[in-house]
Structure formats: C-alpha cells, structure tokens
Backbone as CSV, one residue per row, in Angstrom:
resi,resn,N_x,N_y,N_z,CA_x,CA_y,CA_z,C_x,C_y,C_z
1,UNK,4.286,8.798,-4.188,4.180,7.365,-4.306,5.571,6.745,-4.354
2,UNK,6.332,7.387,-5.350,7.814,7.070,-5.251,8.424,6.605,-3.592
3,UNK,8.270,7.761,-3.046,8.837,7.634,-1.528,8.573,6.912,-0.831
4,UNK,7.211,6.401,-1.101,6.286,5.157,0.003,7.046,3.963,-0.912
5,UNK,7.473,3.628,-1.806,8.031,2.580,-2.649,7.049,2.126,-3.801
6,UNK,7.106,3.053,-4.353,6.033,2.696,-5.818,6.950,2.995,-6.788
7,UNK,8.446,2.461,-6.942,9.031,3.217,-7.458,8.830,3.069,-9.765
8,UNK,7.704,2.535,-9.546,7.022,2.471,-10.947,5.912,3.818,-11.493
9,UNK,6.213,4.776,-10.177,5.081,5.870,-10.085,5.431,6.330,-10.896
10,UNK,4.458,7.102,-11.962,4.197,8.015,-13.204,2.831,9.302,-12.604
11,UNK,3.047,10.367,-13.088,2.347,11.015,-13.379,1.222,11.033,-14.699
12,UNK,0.045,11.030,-14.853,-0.476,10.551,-15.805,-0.742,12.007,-16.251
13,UNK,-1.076,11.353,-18.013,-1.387,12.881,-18.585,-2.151,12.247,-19.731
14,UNK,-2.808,13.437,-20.193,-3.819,13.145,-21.708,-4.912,12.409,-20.937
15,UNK,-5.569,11.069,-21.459,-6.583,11.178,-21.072,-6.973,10.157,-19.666
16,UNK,-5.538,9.774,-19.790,-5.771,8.437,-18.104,-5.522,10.292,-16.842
17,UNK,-5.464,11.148,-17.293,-5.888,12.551,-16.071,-7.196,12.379,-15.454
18,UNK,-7.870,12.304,-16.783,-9.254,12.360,-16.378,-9.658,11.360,-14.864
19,UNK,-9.047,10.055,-15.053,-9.189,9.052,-13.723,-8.399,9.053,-12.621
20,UNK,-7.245,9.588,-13.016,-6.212,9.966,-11.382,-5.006,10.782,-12.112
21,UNK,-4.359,11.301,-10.864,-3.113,11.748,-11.396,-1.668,11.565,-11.235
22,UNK,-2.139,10.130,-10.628,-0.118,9.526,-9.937,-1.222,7.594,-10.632
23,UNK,-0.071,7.082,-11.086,0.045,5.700,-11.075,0.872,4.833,-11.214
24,UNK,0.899,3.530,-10.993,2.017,2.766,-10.927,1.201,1.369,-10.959
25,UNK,1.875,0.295,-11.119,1.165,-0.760,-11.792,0.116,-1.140,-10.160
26,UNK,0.719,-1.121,-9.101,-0.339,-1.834,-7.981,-1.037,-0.376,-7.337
27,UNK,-1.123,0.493,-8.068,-1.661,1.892,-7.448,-2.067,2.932,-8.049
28,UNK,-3.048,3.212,-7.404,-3.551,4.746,-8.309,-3.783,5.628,-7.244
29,UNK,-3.345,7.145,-7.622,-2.978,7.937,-6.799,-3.743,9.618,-7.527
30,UNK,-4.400,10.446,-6.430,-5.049,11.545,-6.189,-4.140,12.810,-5.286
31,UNK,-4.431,13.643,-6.038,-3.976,14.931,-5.008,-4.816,16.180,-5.193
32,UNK,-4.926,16.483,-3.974,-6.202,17.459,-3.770,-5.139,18.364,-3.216
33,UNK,-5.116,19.632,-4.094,-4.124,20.588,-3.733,-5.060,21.911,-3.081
34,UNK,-6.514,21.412,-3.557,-7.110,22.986,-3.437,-7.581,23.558,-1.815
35,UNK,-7.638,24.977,-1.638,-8.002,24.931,-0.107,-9.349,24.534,0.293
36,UNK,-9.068,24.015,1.911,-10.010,23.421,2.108,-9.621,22.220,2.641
37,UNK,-10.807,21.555,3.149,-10.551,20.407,3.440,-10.969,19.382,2.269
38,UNK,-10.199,17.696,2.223,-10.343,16.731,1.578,-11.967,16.492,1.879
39,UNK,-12.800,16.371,1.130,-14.100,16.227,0.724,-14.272,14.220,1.113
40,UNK,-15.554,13.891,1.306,-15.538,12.575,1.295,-15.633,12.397,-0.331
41,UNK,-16.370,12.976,-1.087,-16.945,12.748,-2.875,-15.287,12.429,-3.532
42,UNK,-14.533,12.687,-3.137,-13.091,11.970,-3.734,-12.526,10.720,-3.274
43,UNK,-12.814,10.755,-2.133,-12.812,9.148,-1.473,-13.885,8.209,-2.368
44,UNK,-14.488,8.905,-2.272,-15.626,7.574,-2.822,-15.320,7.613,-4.290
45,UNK,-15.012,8.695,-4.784,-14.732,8.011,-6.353,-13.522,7.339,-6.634
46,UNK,-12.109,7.677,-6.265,-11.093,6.921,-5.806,-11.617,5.324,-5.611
47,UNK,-12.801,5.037,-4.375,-12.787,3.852,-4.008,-13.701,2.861,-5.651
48,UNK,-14.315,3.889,-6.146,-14.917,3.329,-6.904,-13.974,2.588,-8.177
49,UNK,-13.433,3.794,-8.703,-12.481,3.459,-9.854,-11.499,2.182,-9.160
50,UNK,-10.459,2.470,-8.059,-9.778,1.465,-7.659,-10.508,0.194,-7.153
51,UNK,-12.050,-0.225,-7.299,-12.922,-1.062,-6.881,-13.064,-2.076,-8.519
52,UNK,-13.267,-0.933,-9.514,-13.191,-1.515,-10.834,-11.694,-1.746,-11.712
53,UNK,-10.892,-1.021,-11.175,-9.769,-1.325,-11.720,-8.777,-2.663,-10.881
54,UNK,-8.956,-2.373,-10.074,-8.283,-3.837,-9.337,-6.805,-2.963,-8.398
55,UNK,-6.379,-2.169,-8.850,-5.376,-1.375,-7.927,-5.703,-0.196,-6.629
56,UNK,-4.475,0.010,-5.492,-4.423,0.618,-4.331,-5.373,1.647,-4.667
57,UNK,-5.646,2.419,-3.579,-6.016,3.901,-3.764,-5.343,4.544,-3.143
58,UNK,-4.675,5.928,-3.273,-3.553,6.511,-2.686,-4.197,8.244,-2.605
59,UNK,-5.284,8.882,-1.957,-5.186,9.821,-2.014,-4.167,11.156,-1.055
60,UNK,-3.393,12.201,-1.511,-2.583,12.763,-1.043,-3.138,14.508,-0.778
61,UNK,-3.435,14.755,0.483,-4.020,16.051,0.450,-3.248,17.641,1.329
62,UNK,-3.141,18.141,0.415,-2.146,19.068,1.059,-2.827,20.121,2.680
63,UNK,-4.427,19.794,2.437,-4.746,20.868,3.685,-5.346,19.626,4.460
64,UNK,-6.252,20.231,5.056,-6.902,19.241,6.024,-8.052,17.772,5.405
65,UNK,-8.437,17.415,6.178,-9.504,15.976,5.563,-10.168,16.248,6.695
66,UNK,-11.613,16.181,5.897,-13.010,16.221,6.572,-13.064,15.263,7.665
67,UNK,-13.387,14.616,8.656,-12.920,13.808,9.889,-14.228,12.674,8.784
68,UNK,-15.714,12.865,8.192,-16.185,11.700,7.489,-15.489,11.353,6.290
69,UNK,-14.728,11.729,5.247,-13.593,11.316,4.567,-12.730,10.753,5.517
70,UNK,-12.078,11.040,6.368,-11.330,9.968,7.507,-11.946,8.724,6.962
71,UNK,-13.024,8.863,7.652,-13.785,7.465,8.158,-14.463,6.741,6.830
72,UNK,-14.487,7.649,6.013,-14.712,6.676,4.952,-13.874,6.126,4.397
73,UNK,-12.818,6.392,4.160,-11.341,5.669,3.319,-11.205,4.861,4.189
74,UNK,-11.250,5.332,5.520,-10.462,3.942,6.411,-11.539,2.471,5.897
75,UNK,-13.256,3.110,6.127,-13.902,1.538,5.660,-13.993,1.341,4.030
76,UNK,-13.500,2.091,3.128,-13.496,1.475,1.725,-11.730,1.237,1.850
77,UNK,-10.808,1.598,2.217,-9.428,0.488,2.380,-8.620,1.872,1.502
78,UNK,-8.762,3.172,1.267,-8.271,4.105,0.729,-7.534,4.929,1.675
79,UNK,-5.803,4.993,1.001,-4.867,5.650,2.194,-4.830,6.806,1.868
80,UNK,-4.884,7.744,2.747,-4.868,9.169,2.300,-3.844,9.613,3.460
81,UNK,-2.886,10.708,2.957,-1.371,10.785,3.586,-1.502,12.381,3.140
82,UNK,-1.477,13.444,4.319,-0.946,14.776,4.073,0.395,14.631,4.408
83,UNK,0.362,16.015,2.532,2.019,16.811,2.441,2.223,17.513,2.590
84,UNK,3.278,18.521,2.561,3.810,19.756,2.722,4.728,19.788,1.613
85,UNK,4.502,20.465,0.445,5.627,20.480,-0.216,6.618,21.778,-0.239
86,UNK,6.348,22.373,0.721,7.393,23.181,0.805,8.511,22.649,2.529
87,UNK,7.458,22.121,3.210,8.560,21.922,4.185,9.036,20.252,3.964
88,UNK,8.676,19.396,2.737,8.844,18.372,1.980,8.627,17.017,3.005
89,UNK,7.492,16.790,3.668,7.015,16.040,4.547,5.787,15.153,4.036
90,UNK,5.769,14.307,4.668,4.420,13.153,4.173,3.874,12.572,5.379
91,UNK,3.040,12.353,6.176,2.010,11.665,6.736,0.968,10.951,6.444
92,UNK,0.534,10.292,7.215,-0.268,8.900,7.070,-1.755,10.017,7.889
93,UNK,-2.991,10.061,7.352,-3.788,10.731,8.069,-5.041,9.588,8.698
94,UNK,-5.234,8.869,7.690,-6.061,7.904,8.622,-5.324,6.575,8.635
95,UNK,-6.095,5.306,9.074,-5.287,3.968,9.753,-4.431,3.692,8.663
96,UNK,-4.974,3.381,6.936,-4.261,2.957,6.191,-3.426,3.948,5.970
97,UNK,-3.594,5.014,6.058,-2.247,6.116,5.509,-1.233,5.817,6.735
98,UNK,-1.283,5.909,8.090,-0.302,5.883,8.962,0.707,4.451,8.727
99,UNK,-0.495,3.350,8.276,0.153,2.426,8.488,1.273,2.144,7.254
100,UNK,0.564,2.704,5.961,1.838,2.894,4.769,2.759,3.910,4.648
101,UNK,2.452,4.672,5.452,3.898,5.307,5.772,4.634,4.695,6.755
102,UNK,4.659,4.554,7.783,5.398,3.208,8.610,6.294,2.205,7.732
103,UNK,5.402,1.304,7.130,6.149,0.431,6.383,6.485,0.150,5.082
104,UNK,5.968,1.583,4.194,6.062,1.750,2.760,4.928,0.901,2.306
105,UNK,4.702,0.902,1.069,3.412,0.519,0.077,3.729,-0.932,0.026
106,UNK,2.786,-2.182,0.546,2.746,-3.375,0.066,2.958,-3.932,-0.910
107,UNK,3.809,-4.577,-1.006,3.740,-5.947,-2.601,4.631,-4.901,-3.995
C-alpha cells in the first residue's frame, strides 16, 4: 500500500486482524499468500466490510486469481494487484488494480 501511495499504511494486529491486514485511513488492505488461486469468497468479504466501513478495498495476491474473482472485484470496485516478494514486483490484475498501479492510490 505504501508503494501505491498510502503512505499512512499500517499493518494491523490484535483484533482489527480479524477484518484485514494492511490499513491506512482511505484503505483497507488483504493478502492472500496461500497456494492457489485468489478465491471470489475474499472479494466479496473485502467488498462487504469496505461497503460498511466507508474505505478502498485493496486485495494483494501472491499466486494466481480465479478469472470470477477478476470479475467480481472489478463490479464491486475492489483492486486486487499480484506480488512477488522475492523478485519485489507489484501488478494491477484486474481494471481497478491496473489502473492503481498506473497512477498510485486516489485522494
């Protein structure tokens, strides 16, 4: 989140874990480290919480995304961006992820 310009990003711990694990005052942020592909059931809870909380949704997935997770973040407004943290890279995977990596995180 830092890198896209969230530079208010925190890692959360204790019990705001339970709801995400990156935040910053206009964003809340997910990382799905496990193998496999990004599931749609994290998109949609992402969209839910960031639906009731009033901030971004930022999910970050290190392997692949299901092509209906694609398509669902793109129509609930949730950017999801694969990393590599060993070859230390970030991508935009569907419209909103490409497009906030392009021009960094809004507002």
């Amino acid at each position: 989140m830092y890198f896209l310009g969230a530079t208010d990003a925190v890692v959360a711990t204790n019990e705001s874990r339970e709801t995400c694990e990156l935040y910053g005052s206009r964003y809340l942020g997910w990382v799905e480290n496990k193998r496999g592909n990004l599931e749609v059931e994290l998109v949609e809870r992402a969209a839910a919480v960031t639906a009731a909380d009033g901030r971004w949704g930022l999910i970050f997935a290190r392997h692949g995304v299901s092509p209906i997770a694609r398509v669902r973040a793109d129509e609930l407004g949730i950017a999801i961006f694969g990393f590599d943290p060993e070859g230390g890279t970030l991508d935009g995977v569907n419209l909103v992820g490409r497009e906030w990596c392009a021009t960094g995180l809004v507002g």
